[in-house]
C-alpha positions as a LaTeX table, in Angstrom:
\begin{tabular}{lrrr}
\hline
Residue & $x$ (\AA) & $y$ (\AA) & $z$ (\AA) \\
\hline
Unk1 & $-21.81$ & $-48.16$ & 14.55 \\
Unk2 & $-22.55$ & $-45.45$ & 11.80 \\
Unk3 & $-21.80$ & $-42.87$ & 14.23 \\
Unk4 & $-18.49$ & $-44.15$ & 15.00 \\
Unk5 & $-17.34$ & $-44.43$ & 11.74 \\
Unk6 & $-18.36$ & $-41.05$ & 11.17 \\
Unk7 & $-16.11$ & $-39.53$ & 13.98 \\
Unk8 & $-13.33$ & $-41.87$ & 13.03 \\
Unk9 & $-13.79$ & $-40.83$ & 9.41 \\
Unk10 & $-14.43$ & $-36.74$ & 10.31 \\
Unk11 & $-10.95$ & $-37.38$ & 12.53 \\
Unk12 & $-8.75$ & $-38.49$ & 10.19 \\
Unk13 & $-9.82$ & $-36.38$ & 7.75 \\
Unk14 & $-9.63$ & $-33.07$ & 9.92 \\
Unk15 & $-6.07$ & $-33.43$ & 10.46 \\
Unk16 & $-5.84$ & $-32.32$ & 6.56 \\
Unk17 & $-8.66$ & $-29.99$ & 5.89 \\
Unk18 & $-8.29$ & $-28.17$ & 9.28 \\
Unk19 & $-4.71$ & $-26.68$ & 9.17 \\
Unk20 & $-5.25$ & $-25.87$ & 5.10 \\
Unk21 & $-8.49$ & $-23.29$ & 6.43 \\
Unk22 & $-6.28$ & $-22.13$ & 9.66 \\
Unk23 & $-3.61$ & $-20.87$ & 6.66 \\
Unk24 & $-6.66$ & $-19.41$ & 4.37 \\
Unk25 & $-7.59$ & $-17.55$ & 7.26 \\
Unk26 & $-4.77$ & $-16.18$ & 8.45 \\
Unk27 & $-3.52$ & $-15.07$ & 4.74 \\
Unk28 & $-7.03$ & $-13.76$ & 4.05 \\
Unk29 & $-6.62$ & $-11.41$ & 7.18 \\
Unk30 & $-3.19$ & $-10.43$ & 6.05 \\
Unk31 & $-4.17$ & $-9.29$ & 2.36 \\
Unk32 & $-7.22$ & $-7.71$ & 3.51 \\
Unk33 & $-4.57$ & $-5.60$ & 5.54 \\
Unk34 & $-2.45$ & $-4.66$ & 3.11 \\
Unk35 & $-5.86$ & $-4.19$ & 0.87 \\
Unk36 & $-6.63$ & $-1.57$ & 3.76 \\
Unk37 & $-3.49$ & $-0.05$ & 4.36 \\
Unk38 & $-1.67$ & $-0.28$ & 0.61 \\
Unk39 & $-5.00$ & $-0.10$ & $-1.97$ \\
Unk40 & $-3.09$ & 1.67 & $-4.73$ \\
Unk41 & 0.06 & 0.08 & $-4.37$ \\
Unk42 & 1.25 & $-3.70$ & $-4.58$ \\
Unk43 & 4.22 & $-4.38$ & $-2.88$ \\
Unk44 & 6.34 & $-7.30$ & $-2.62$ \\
Unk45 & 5.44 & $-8.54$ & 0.65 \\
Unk46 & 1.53 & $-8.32$ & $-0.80$ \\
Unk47 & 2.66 & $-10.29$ & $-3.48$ \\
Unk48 & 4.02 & $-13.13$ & $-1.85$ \\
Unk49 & 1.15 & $-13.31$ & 0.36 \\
Unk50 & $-1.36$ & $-13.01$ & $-2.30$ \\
Unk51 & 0.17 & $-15.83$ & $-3.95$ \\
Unk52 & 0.17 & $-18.08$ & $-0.74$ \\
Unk53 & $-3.21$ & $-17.39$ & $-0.33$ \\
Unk54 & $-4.44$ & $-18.45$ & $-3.96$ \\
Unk55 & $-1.95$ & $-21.87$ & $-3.56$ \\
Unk56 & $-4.17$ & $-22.75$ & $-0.44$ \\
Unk57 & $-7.36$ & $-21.80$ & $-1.74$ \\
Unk58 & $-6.99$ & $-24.31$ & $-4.69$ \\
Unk59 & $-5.23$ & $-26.55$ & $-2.49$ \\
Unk60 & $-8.25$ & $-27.05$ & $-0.30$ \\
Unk61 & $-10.45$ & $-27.73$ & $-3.62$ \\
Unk62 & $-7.24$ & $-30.14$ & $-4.72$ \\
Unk63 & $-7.76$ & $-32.11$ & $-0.95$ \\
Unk64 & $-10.77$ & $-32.44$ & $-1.51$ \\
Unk65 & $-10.73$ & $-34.26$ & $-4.43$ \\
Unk66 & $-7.58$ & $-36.37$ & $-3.43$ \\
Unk67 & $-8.56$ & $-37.23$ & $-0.08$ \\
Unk68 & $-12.10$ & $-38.49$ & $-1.44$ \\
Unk69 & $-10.56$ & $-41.23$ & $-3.34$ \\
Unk70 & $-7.65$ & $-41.36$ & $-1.03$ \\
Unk71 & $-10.14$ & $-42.15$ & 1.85 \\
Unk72 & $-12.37$ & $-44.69$ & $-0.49$ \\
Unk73 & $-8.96$ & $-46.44$ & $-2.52$ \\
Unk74 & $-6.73$ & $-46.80$ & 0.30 \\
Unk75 & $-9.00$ & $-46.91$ & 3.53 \\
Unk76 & $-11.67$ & $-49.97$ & 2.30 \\
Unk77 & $-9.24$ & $-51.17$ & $-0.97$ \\
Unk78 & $-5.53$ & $-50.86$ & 0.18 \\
Unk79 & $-3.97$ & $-52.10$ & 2.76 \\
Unk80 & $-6.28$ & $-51.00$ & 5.41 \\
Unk81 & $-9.02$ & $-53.33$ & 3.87 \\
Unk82 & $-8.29$ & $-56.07$ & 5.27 \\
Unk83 & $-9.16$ & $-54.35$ & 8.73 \\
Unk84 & $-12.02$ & $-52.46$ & 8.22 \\
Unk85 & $-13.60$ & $-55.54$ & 6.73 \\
Unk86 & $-13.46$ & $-57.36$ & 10.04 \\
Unk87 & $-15.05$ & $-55.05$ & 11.52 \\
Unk88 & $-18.46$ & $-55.90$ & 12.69 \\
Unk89 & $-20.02$ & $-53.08$ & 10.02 \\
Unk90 & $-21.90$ & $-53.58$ & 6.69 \\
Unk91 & $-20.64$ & $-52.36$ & 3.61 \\
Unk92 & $-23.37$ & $-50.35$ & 2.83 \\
Unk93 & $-22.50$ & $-48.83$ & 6.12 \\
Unk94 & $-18.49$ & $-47.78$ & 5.01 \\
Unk95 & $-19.61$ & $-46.34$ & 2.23 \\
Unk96 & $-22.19$ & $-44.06$ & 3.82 \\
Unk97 & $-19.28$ & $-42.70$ & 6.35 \\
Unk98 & $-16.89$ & $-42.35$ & 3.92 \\
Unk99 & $-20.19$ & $-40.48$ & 1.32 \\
Unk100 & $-21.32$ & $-38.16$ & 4.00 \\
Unk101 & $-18.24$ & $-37.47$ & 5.23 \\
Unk102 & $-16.85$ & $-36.41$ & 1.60 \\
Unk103 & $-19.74$ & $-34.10$ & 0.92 \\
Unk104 & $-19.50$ & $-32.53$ & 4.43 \\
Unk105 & $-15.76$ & $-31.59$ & 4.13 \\
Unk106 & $-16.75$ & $-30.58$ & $-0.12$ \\
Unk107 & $-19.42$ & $-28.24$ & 1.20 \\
Unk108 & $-17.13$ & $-27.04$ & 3.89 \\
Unk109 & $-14.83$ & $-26.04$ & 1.91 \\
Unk110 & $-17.20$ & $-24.28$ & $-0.65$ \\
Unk111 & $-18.54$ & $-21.90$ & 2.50 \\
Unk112 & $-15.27$ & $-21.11$ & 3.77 \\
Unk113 & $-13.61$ & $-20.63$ & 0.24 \\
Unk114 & $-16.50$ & $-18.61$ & $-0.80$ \\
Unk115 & $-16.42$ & $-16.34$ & 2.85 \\
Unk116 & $-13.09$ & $-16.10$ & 2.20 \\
Unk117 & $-13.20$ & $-14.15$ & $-1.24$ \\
Unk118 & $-15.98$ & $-12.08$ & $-0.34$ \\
Unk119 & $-13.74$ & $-10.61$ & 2.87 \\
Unk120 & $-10.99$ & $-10.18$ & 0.07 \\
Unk121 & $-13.61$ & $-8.82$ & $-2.80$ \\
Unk122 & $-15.98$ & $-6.53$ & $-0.76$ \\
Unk123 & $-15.23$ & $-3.63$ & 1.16 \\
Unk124 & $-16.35$ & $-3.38$ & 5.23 \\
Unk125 & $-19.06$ & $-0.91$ & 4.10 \\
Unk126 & $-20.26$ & $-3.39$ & 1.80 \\
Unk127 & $-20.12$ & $-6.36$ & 4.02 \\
Unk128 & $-22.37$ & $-4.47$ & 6.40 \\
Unk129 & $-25.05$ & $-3.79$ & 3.79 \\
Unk130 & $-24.65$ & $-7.70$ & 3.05 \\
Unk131 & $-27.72$ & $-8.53$ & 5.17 \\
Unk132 & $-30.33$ & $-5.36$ & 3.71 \\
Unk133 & $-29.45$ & $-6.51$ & 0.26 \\
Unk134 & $-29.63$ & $-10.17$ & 0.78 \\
Unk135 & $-32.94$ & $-9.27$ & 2.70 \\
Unk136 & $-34.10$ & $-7.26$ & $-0.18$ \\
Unk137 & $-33.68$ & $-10.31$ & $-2.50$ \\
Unk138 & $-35.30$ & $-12.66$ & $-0.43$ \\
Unk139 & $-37.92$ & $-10.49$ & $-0.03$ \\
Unk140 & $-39.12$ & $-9.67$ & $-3.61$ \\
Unk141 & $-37.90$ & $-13.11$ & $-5.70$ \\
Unk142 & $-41.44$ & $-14.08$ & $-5.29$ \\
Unk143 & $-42.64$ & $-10.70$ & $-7.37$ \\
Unk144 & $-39.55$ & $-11.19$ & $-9.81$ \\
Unk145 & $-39.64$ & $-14.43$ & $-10.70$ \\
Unk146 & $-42.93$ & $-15.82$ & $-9.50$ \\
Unk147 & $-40.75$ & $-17.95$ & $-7.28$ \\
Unk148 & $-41.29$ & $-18.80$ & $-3.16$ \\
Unk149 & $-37.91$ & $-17.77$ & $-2.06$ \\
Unk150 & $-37.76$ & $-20.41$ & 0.77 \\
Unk151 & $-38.86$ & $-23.25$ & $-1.57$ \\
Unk152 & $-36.64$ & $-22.43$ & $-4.08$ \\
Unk153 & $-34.00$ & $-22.44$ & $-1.74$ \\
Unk154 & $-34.57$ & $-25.86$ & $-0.30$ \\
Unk155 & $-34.60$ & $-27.15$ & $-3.46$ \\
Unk156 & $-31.51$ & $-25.94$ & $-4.75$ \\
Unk157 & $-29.80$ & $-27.17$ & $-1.74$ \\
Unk158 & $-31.49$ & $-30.44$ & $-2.58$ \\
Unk159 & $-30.24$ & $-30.17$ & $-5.75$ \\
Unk160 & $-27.00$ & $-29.18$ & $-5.09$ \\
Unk161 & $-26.49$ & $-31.95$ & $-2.67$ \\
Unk162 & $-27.61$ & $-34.74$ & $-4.77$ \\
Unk163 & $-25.19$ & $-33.55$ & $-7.77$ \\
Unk164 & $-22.74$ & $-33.46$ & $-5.18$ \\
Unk165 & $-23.69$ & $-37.05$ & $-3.62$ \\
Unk166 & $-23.80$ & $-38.62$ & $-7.40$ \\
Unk167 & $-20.26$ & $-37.02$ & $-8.32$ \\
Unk168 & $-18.98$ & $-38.70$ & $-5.06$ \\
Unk169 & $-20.96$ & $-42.49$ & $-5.73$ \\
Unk170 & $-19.71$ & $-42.43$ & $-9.46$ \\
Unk171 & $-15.87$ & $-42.08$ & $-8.42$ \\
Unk172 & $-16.27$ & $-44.88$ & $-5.24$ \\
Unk173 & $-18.16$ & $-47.04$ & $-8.07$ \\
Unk174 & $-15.51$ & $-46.62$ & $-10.25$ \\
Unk175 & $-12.80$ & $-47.26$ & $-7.86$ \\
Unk176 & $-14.28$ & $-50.74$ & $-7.26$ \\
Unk177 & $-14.93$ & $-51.87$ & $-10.54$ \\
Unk178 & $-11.16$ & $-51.57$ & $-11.08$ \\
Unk179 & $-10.65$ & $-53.30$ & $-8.45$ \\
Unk180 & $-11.91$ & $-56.15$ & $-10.28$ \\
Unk181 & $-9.08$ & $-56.45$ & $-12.01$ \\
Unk182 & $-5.91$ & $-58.54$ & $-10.55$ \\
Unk183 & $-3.10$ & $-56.05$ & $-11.77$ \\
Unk184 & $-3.54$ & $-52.21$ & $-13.11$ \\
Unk185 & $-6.50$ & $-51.07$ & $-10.72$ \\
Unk186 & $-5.90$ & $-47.44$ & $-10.81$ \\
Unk187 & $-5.92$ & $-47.74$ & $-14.69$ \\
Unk188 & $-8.95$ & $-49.62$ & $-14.59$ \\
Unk189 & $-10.49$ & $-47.48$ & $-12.27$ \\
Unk190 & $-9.87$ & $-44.65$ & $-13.96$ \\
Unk191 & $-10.96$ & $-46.57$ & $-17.39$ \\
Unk192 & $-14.33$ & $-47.40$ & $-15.10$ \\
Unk193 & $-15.04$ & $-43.82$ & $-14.71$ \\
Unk194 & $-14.89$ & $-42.83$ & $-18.32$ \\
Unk195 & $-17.35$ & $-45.62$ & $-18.95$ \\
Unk196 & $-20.01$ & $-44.91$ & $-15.90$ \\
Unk197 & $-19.70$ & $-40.73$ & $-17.09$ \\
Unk198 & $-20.61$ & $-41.91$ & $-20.66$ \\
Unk199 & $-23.28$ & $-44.38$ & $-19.49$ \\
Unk200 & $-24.84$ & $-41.80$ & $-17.19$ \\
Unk201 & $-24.35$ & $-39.04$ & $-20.38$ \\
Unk202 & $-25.99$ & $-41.69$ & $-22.43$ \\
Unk203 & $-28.50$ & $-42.88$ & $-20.85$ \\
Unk204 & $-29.23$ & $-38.96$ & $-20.10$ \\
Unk205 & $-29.75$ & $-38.20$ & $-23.65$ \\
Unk206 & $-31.60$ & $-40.80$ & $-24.83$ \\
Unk207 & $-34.14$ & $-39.89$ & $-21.92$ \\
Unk208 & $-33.87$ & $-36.23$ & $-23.29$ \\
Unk209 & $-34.72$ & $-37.33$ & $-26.67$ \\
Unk210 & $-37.62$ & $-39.36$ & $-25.82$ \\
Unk211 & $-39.11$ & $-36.80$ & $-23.91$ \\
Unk212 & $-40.83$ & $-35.50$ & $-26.98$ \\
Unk213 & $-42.38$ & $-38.72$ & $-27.72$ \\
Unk214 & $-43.21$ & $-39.57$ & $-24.42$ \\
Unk215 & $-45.07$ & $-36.16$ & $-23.78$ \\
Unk216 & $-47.05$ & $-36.68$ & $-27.12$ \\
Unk217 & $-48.29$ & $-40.19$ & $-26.01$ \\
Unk218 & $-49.48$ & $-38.44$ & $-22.59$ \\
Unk219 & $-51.26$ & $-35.95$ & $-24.36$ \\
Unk220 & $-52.95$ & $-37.97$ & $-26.53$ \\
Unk221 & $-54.44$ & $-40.28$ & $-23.82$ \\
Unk222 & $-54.62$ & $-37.65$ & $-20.51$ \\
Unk223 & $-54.34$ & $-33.95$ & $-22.41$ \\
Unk224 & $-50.53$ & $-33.55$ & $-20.83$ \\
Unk225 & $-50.10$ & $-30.17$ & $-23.10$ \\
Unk226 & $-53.03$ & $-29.04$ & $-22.15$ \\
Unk227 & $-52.79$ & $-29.71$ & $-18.53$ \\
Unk228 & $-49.34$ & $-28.17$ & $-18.62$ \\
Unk229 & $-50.56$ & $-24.87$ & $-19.72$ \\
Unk230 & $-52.88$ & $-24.19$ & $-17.08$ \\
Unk231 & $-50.30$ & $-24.03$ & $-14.51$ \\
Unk232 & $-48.36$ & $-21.49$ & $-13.85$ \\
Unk233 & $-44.96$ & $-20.67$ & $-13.98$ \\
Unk234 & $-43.70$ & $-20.84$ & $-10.00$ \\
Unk235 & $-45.34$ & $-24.63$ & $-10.44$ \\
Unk236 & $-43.05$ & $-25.77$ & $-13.47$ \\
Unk237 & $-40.17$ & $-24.59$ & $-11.88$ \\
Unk238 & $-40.48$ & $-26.12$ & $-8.72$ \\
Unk239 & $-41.59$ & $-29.20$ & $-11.25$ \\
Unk240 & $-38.04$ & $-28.93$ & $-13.21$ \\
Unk241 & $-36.01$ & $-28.52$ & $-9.52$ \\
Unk242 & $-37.96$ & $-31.82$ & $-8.40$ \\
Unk243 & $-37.16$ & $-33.39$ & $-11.90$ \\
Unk244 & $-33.59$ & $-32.74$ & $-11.61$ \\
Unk245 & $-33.20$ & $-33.87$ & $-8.06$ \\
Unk246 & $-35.39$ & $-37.25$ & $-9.31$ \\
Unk247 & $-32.84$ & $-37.57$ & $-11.81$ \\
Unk248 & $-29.42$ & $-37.18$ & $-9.28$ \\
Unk249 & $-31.28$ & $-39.41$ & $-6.74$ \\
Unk250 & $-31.88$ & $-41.72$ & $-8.58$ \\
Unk251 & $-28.53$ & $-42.62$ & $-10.40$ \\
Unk252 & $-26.40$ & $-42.17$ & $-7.11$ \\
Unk253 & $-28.63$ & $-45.07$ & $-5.84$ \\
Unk254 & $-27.66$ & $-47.14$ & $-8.83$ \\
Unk255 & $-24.17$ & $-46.37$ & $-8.32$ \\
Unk256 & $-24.65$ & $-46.65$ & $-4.39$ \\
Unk257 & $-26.02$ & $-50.17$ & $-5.06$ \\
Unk258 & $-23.79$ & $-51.13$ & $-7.58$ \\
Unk259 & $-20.61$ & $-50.18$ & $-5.42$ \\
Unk260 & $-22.52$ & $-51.98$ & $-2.40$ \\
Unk261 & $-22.67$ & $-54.67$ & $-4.45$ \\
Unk262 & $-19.11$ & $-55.13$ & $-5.53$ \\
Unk263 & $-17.83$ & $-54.92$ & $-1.97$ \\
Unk264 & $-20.27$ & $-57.26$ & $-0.76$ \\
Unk265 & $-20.00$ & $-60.20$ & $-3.12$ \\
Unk266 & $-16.94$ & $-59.05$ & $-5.45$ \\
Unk267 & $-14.55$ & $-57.92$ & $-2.98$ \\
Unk268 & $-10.85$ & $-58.33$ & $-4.28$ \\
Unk269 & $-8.19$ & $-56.72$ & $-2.02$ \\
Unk270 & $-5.94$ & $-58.82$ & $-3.85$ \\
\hline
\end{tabular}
């Protein structure tokens, strides 16, 4: 049933997101032409097209945004509620479809946004040393920074994703706590998010502070200090990346719950 609500979910969605990256496309073609034919000169026509072509690329970041709490407010808390809700699905299960299909369209849009300046930024001999250069990187980031290129790149796509899965969680789990209230839910909800961003801020400071503490009471009973300086530096980063994605994982599963939670045994489509 997961898999339906994904298609449903990457359907009705599409009908937004596809049309705004057919009109990127086509205006990043027709600047790059005029960058071709006109580089010295900036017409009118170039103008106007430039400035179509920024509208839609911040327009695609601006859906994005929208339609993840449009999707979340209006598909599971509006109107439509009361029908999804019947459906023979879990709420843990909505959720998911409505998570993975968020990030999907969020990173989407990063790769085609980002594709889409580099055609307009970099010049055709440029973009066909791309690969030798990105090669060359990849290739010596172990001797430069003591890093394994292909580890370090898994985990900053882990990274990356949770950050992007806990920004997602912390607006749905703010949308249904103000749904708790009878009257005013966008105001609450929007009141819910400046208190779960200052919990999470919180809660990550305090943790920060204790550190200190906490690695002097290791060190004192299993030699932490010590055994941190016999490894080397490729280990503590890949430590640090590992730490970080801990960190993201592990408030977007409170949030996951708590939302979970709320539209399990707290549901109010009142």
């Amino acid at each position: 049933m997961l898999g339906k609500l994904l298609k449903y979910e990457v359907r009705a969605t599409g009908r937004t997101f596809l049309p705004l990256f057919a009109v990127l496309f086509l205006f990043t073609v027709i600047n790059k032409i005029f960058f071709i034919i006109q580089p010295h000169n900036f017409s009118l026509p170039q103008g106007i097209s430039m400035t179509v072509y920024v509208i839609t690329l911040i327009g695609i970041f601006v859906a994005t945004l929208l339609i993840t709490i449009q999707r979340f407010y209006k598909n599971l808390l509006g109107d439509e509620g009361y029908l999804m809700f019947t459906l023979p699905v879990r709420p843990w299960q909505l959720i998911t479809s409505k998570l993975i299909v968020s990030a999907l369209w969020s990173v989407v849009s990063c790769i085609v946004a980002v594709c889409s300046i580099m055609v307009m930024a970099i010049g055709l001999d440029d973009l066909r040393d791309f690969p030798a250069a990105w090669r060359f990187i990849w290739q010596n980031m172990d001797k430069w920074f003591g890093l394994s290129p292909l580890a370090f790149f898994i985990e900053l796509v882990l990274l990356m994703l949770a950050g992007l899965a806990l920004s997602i969680l912390v607006v749905y789990l703010s949308i249904a706590l103000g749904h708790q209230l009878n009257s005013k839910k966008l105001l609450g909800s929007f009141g819910a998010f400046l208190v779960v961003t200052t919990a999470i801020q919180t809660v990550t400071m305090v943790g920060i502070s204790l550190l200190p503490h906490i690695g002097h009471w290791l060190d004192r009973g299993f030699g932490f200090y010590r055994w941190m300086n016999t490894l080397s530096v490729d280990t503590v980063a890949h430590m640090g990346m590992w730490f970080g994605i801990a960190y993201e994982v592990f408030f977007s599963a409170v949030c996951f719950f708590g939302t979970n939670y709320l539209l399990t045994k707290r549901l109010n489509l009142e």
